[in-house]
mmJSON file of the N, C-alpha and C atoms, coordinates in Angstrom:
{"data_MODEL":{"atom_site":{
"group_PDB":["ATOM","ATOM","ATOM","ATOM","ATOM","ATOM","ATOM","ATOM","ATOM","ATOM","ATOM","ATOM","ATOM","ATOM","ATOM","ATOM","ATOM","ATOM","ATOM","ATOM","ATOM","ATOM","ATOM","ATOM","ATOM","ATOM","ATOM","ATOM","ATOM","ATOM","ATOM","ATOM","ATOM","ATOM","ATOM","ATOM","ATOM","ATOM","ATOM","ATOM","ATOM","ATOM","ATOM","ATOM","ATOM","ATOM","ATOM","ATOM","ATOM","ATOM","ATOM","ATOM","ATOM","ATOM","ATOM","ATOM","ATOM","ATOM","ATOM","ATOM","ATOM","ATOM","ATOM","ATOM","ATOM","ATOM","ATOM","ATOM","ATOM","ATOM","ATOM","ATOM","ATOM","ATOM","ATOM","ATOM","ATOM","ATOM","ATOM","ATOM","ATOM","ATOM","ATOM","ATOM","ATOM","ATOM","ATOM","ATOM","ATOM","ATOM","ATOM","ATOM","ATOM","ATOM","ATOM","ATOM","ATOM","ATOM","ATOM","ATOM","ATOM","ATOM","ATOM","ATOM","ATOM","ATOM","ATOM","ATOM","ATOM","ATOM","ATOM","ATOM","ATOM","ATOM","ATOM","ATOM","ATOM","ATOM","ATOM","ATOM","ATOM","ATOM","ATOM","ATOM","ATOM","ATOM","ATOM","ATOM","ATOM","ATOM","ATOM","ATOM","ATOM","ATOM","ATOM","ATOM","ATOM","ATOM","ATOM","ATOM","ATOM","ATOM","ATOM","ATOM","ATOM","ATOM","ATOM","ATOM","ATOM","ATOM","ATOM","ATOM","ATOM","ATOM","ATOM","ATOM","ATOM","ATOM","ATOM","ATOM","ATOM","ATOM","ATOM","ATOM","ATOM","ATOM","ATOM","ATOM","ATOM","ATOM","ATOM","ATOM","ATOM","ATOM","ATOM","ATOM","ATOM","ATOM","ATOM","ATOM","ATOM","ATOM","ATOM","ATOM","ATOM","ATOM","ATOM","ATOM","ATOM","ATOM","ATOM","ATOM","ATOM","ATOM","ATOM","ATOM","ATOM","ATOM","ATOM","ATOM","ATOM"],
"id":[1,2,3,4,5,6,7,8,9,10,11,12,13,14,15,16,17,18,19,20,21,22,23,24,25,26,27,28,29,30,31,32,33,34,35,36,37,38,39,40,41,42,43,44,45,46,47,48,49,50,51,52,53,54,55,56,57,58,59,60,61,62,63,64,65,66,67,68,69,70,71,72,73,74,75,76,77,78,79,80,81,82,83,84,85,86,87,88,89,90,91,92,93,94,95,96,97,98,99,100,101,102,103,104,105,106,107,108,109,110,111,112,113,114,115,116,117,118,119,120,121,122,123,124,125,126,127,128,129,130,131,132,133,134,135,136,137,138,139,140,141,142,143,144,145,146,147,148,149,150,151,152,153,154,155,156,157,158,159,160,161,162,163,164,165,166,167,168,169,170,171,172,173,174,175,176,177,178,179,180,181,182,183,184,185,186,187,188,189,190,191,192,193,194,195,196,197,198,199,200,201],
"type_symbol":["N","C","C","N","C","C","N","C","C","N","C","C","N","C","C","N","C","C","N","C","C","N","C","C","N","C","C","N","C","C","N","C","C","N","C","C","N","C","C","N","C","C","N","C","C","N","C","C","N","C","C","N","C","C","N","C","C","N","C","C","N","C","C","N","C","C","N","C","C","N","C","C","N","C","C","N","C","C","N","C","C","N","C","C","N","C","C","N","C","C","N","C","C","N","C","C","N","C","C","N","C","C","N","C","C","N","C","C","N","C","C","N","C","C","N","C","C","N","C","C","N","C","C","N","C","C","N","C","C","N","C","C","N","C","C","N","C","C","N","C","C","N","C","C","N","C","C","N","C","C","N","C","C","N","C","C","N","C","C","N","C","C","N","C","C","N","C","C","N","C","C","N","C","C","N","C","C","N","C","C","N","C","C","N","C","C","N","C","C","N","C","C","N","C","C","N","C","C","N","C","C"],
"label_atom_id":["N","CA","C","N","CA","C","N","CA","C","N","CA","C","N","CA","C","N","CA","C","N","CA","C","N","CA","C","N","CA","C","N","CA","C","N","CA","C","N","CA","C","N","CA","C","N","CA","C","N","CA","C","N","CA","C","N","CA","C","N","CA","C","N","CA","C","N","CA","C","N","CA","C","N","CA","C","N","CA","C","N","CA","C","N","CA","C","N","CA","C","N","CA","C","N","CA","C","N","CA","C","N","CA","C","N","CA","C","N","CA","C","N","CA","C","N","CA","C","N","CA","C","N","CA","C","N","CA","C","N","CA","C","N","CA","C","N","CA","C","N","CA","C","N","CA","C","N","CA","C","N","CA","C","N","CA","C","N","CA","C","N","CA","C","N","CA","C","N","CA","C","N","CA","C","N","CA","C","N","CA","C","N","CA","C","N","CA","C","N","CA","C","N","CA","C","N","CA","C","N","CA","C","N","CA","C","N","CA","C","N","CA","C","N","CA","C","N","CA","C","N","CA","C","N","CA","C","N","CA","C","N","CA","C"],
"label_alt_id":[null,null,null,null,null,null,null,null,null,null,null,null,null,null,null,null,null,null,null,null,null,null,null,null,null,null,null,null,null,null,null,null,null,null,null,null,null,null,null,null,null,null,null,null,null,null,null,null,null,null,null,null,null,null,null,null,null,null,null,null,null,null,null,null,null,null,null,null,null,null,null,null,null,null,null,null,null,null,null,null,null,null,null,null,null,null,null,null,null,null,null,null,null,null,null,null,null,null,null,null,null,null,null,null,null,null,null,null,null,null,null,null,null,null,null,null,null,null,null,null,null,null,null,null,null,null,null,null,null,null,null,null,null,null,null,null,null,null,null,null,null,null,null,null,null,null,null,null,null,null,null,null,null,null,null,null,null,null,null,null,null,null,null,null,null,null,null,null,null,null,null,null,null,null,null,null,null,null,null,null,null,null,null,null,null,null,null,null,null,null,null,null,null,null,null,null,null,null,null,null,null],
"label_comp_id":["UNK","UNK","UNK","UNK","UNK","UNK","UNK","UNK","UNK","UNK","UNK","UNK","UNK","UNK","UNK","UNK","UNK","UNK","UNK","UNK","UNK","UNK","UNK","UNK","UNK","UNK","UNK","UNK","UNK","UNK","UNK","UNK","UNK","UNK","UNK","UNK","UNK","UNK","UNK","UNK","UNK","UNK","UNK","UNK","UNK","UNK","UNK","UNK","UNK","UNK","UNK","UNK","UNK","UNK","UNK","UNK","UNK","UNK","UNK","UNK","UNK","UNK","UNK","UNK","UNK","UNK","UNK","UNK","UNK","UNK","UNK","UNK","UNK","UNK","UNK","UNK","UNK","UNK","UNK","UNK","UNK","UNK","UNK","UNK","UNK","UNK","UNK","UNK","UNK","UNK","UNK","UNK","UNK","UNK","UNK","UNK","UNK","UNK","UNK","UNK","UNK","UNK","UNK","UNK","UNK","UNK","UNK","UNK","UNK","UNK","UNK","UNK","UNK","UNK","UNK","UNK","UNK","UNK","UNK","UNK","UNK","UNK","UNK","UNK","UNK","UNK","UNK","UNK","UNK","UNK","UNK","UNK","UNK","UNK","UNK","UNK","UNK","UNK","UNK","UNK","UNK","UNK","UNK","UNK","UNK","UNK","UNK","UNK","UNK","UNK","UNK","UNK","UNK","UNK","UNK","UNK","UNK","UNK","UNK","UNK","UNK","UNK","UNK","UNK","UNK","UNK","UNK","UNK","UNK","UNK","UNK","UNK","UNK","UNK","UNK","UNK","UNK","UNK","UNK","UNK","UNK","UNK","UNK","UNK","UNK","UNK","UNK","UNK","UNK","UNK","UNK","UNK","UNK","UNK","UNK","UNK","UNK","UNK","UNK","UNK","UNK"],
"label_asym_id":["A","A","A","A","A","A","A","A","A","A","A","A","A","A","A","A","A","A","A","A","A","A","A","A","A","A","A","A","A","A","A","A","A","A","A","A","A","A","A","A","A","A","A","A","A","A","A","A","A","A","A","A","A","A","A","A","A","A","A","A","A","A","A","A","A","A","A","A","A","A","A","A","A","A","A","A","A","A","A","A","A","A","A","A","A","A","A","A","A","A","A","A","A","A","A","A","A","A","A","A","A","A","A","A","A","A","A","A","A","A","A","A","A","A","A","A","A","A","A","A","A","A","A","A","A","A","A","A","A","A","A","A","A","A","A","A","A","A","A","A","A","A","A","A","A","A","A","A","A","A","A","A","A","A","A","A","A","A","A","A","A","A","A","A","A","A","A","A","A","A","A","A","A","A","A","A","A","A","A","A","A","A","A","A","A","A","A","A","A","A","A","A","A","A","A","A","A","A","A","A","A"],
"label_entity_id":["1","1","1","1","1","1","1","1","1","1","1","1","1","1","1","1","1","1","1","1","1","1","1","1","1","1","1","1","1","1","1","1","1","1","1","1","1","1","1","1","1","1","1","1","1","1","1","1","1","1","1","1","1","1","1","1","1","1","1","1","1","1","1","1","1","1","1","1","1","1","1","1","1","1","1","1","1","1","1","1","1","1","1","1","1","1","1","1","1","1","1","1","1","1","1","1","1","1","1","1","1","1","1","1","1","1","1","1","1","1","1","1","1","1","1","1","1","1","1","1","1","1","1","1","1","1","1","1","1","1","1","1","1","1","1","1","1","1","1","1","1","1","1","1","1","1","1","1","1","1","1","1","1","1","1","1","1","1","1","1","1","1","1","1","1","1","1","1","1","1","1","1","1","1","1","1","1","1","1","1","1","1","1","1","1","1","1","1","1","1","1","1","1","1","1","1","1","1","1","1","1"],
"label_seq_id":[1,1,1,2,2,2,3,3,3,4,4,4,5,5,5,6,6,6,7,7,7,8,8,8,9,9,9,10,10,10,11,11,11,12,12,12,13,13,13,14,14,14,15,15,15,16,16,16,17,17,17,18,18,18,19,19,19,20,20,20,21,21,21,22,22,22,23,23,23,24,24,24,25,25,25,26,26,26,27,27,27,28,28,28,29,29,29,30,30,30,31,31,31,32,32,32,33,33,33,34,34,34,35,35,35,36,36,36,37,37,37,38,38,38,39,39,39,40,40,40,41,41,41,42,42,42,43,43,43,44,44,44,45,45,45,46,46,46,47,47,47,48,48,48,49,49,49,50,50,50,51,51,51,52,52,52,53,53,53,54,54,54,55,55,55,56,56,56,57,57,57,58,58,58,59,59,59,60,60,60,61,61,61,62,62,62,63,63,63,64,64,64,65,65,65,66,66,66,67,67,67],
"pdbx_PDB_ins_code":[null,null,null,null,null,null,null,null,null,null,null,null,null,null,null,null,null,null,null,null,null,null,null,null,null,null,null,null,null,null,null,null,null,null,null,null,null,null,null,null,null,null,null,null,null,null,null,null,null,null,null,null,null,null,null,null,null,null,null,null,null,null,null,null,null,null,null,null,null,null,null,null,null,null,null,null,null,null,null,null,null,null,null,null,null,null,null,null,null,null,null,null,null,null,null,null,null,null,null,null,null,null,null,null,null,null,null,null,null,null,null,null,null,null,null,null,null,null,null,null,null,null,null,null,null,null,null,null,null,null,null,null,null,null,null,null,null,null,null,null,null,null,null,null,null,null,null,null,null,null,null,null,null,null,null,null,null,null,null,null,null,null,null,null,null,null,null,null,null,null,null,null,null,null,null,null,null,null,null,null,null,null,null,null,null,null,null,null,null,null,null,null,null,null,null,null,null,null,null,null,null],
"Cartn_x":[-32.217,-31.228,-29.933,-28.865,-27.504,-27.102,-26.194,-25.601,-25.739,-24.705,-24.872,-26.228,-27.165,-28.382,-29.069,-29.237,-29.987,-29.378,-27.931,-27.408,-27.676,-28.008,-28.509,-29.758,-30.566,-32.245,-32.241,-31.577,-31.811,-31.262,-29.959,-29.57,-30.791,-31.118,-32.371,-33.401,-33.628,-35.115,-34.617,-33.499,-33.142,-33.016,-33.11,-33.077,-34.236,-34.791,-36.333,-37.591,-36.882,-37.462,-36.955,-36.384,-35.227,-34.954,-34.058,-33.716,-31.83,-31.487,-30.266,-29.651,-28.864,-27.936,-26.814,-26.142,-24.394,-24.517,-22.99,-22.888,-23.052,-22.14,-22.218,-23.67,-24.206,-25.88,-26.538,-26.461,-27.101,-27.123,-25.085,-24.634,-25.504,-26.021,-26.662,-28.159,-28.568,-29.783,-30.058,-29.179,-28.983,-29.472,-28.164,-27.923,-29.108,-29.906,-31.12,-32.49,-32.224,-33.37,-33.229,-31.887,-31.817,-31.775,-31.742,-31.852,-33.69,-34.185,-35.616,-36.103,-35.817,-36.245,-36.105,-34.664,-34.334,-35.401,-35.848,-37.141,-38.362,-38.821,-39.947,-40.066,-38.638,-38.773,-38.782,-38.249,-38.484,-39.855,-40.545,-42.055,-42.84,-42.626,-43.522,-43.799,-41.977,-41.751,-42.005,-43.06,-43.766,-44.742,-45.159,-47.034,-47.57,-48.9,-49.759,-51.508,-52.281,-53.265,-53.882,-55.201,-55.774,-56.415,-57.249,-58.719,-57.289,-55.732,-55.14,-55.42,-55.547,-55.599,-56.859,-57.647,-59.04,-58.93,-58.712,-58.443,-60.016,-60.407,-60.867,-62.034,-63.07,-63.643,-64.114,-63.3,-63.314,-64.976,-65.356,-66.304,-66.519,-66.751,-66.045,-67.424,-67.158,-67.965,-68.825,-70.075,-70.834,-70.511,-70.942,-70.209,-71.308,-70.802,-72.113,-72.786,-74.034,-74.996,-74.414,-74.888,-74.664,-75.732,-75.727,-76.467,-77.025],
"Cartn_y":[54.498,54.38,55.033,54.612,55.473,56.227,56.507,57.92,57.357,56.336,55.444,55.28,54.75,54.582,55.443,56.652,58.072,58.354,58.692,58.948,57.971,56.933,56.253,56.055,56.574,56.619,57.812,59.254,60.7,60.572,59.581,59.428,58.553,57.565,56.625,57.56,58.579,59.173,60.198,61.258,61.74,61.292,60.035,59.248,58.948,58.662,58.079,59.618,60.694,61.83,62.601,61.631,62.685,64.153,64.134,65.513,65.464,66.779,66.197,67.079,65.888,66.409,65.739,66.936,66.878,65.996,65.621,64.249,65.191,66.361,67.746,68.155,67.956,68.259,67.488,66.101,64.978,64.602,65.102,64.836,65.427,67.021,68.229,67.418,67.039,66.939,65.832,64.44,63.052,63.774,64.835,65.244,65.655,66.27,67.239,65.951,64.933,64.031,63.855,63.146,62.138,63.069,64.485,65.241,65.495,65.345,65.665,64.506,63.018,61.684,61.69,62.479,62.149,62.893,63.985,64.919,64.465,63.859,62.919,61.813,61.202,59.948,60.426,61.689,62.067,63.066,63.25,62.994,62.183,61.175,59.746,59.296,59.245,58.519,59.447,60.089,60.968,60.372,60.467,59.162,60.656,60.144,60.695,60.079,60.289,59.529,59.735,58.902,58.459,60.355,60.54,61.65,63.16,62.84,64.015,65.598,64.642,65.298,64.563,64.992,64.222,64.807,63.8,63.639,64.701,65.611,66.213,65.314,65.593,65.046,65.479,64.708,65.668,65.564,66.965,66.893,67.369,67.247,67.868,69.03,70.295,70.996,70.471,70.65,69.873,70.488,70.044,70.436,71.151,72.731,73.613,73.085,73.47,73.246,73.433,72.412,72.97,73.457,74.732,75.696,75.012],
"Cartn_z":[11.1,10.046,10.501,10.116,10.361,9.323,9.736,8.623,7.466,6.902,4.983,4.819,5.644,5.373,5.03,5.424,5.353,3.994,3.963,2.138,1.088,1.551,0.603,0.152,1.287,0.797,0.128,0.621,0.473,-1.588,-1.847,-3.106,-4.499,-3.118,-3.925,-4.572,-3.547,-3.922,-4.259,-4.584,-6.474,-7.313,-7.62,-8.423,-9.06,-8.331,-8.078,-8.811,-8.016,-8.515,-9.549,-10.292,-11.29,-10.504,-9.597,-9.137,-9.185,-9.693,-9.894,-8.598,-7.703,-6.433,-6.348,-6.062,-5.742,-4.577,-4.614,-3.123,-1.881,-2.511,-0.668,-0.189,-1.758,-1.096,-0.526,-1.198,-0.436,0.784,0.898,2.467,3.538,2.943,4.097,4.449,3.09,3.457,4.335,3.709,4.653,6.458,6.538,8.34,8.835,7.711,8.207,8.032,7.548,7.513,8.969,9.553,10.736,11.683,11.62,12.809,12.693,11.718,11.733,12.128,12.058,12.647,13.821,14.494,15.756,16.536,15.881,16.914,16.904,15.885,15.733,16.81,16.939,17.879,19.631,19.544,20.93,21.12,19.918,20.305,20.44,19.314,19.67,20.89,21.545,22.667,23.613,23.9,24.85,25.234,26.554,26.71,26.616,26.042,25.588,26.506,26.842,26.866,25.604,25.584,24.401,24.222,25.448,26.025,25.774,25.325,25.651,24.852,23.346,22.201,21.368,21.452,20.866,19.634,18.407,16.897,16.122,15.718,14.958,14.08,13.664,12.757,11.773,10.454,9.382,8.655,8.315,7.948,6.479,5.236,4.196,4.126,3.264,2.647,1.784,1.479,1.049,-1.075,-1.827,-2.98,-3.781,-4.116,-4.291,-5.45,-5.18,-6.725,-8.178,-8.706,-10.451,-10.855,-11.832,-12.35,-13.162],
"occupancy":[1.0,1.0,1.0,1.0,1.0,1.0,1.0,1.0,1.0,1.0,1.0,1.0,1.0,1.0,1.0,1.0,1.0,1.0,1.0,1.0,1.0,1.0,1.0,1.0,1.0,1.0,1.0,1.0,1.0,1.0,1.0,1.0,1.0,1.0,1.0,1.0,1.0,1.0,1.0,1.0,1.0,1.0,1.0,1.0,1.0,1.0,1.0,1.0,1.0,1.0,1.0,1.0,1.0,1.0,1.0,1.0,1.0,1.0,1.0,1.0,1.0,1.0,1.0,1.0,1.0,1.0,1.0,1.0,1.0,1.0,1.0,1.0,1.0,1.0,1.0,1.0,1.0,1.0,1.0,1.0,1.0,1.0,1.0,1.0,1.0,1.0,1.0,1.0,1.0,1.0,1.0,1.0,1.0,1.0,1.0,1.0,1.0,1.0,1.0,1.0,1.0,1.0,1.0,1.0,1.0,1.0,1.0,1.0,1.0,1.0,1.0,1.0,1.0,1.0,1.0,1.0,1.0,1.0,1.0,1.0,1.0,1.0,1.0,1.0,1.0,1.0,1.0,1.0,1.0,1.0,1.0,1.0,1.0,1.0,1.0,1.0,1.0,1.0,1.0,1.0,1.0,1.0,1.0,1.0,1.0,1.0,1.0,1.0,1.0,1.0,1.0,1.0,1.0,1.0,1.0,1.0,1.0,1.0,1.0,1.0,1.0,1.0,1.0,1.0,1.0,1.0,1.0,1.0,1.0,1.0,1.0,1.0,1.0,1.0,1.0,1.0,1.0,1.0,1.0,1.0,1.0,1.0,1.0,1.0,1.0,1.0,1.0,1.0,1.0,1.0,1.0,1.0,1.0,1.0,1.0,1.0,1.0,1.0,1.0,1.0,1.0],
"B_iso_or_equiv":[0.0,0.0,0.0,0.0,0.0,0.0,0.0,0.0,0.0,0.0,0.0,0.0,0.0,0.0,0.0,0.0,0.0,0.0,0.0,0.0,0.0,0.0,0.0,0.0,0.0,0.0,0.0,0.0,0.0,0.0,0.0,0.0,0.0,0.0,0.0,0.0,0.0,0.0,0.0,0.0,0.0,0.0,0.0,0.0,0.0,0.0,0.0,0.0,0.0,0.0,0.0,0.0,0.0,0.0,0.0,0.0,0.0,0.0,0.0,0.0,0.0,0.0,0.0,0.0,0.0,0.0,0.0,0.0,0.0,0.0,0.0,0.0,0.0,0.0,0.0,0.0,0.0,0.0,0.0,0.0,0.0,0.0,0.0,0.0,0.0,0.0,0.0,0.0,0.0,0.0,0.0,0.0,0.0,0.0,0.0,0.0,0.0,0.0,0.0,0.0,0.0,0.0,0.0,0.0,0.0,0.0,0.0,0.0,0.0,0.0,0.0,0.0,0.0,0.0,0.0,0.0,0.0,0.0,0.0,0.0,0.0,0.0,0.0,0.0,0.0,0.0,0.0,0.0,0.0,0.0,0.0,0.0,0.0,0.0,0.0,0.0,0.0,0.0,0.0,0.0,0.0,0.0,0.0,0.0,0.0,0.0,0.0,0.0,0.0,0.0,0.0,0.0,0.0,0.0,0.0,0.0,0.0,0.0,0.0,0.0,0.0,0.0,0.0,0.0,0.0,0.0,0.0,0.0,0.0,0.0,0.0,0.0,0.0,0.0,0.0,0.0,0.0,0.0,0.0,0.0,0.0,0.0,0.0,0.0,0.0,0.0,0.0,0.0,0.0,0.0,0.0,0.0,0.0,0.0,0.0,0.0,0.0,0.0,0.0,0.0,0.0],
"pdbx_formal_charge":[null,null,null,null,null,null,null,null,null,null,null,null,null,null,null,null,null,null,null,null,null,null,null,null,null,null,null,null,null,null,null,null,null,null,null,null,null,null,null,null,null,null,null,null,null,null,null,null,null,null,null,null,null,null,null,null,null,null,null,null,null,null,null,null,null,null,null,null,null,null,null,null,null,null,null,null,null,null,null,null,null,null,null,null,null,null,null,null,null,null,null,null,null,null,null,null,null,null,null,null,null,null,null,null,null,null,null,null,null,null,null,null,null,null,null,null,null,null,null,null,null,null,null,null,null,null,null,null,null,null,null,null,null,null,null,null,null,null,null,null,null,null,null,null,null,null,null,null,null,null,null,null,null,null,null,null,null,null,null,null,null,null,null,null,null,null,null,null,null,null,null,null,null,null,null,null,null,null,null,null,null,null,null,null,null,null,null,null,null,null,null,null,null,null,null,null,null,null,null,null,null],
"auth_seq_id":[1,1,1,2,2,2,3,3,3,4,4,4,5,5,5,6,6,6,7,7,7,8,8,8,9,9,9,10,10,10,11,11,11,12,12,12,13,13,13,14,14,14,15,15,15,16,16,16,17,17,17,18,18,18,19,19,19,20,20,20,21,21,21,22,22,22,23,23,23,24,24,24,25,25,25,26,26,26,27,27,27,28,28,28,29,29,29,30,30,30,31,31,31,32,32,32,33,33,33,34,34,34,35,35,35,36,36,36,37,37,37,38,38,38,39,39,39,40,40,40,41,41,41,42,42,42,43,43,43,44,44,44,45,45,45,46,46,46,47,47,47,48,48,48,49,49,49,50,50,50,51,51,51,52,52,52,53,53,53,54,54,54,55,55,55,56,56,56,57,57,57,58,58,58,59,59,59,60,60,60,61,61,61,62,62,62,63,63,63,64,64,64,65,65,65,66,66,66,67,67,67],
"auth_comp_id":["UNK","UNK","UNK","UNK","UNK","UNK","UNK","UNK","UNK","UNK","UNK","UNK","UNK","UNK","UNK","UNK","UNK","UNK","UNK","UNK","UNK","UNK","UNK","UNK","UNK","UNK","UNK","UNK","UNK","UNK","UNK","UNK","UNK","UNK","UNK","UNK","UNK","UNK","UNK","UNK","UNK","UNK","UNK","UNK","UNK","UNK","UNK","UNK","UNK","UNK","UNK","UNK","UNK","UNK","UNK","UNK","UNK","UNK","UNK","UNK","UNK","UNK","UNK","UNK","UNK","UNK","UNK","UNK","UNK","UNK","UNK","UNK","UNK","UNK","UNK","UNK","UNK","UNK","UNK","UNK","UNK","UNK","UNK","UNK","UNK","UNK","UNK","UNK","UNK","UNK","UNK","UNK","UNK","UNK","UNK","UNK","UNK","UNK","UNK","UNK","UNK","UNK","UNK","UNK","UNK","UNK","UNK","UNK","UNK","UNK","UNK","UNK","UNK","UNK","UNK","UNK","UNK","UNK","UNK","UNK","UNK","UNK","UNK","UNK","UNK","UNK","UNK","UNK","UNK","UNK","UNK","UNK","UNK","UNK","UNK","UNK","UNK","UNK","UNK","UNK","UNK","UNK","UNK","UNK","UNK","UNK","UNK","UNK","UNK","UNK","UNK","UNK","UNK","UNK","UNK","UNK","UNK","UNK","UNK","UNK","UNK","UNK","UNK","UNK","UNK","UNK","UNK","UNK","UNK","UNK","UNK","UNK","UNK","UNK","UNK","UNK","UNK","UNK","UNK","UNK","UNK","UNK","UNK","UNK","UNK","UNK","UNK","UNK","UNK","UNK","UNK","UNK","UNK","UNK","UNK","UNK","UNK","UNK","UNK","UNK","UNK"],
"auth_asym_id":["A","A","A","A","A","A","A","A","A","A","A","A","A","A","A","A","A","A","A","A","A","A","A","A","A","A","A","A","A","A","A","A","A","A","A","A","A","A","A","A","A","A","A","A","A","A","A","A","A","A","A","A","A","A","A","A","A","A","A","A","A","A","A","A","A","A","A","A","A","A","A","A","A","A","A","A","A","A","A","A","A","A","A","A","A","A","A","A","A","A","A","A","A","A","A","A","A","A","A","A","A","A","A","A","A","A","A","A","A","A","A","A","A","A","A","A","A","A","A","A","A","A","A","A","A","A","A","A","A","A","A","A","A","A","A","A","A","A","A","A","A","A","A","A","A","A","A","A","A","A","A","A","A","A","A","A","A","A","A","A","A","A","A","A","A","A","A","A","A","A","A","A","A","A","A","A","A","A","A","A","A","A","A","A","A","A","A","A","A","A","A","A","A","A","A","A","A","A","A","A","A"],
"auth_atom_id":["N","CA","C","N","CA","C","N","CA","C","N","CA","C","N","CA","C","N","CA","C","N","CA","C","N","CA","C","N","CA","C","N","CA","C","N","CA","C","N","CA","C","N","CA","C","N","CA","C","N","CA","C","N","CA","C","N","CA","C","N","CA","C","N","CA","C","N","CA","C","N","CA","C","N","CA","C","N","CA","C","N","CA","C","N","CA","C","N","CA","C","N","CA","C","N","CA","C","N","CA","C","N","CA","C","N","CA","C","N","CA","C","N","CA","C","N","CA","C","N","CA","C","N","CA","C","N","CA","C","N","CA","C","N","CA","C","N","CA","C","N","CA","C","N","CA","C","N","CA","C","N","CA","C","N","CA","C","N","CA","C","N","CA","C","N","CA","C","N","CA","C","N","CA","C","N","CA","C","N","CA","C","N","CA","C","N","CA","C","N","CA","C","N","CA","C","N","CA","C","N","CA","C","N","CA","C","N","CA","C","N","CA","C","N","CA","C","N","CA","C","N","CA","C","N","CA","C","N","CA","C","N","CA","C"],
"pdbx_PDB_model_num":[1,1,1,1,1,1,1,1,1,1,1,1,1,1,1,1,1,1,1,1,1,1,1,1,1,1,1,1,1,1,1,1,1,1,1,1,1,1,1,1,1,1,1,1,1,1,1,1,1,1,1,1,1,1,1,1,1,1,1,1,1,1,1,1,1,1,1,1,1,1,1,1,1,1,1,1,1,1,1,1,1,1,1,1,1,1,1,1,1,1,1,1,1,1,1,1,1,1,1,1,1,1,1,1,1,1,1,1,1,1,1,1,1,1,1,1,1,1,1,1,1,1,1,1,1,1,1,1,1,1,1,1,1,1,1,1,1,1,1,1,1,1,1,1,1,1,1,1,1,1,1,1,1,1,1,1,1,1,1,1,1,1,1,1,1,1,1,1,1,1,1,1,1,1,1,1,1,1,1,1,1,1,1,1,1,1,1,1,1,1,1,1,1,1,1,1,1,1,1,1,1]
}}}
């Protein structure tokens, strides 16, 4: 997304969340979305093998007795 794009999603979704924000705030946060996307994409775009990071398996707690 580019800069209008980011203020316009960051405006959509106060909206969306009834949250009430100033345009100067929206502006900060817009910068701090696309600087937080931009670090995301230069992790993605890291190779990884599959065997690098072997995914966890969730196992839940079993759910205690009822009395």
């Amino acid at each position: 997304m580019n800069e209008d794009q980011t203020l316009a999603y960051v405006q959509a979704a106060a909206v969306a969340l009834e949250l009430p924000l100033e345009a100067a705030r929206a502006a900060r946060v817009a910068t701090h979305l696309q600087r937080t996307a931009a670090m995301a994409a230069l992790l993605q775009a890291y190779p990884l093998d599959d065997d690098a990071e072997p995914a966890e398996v969730y196992c839940p707690a079993p759910f205690p007795a009822k009395a």
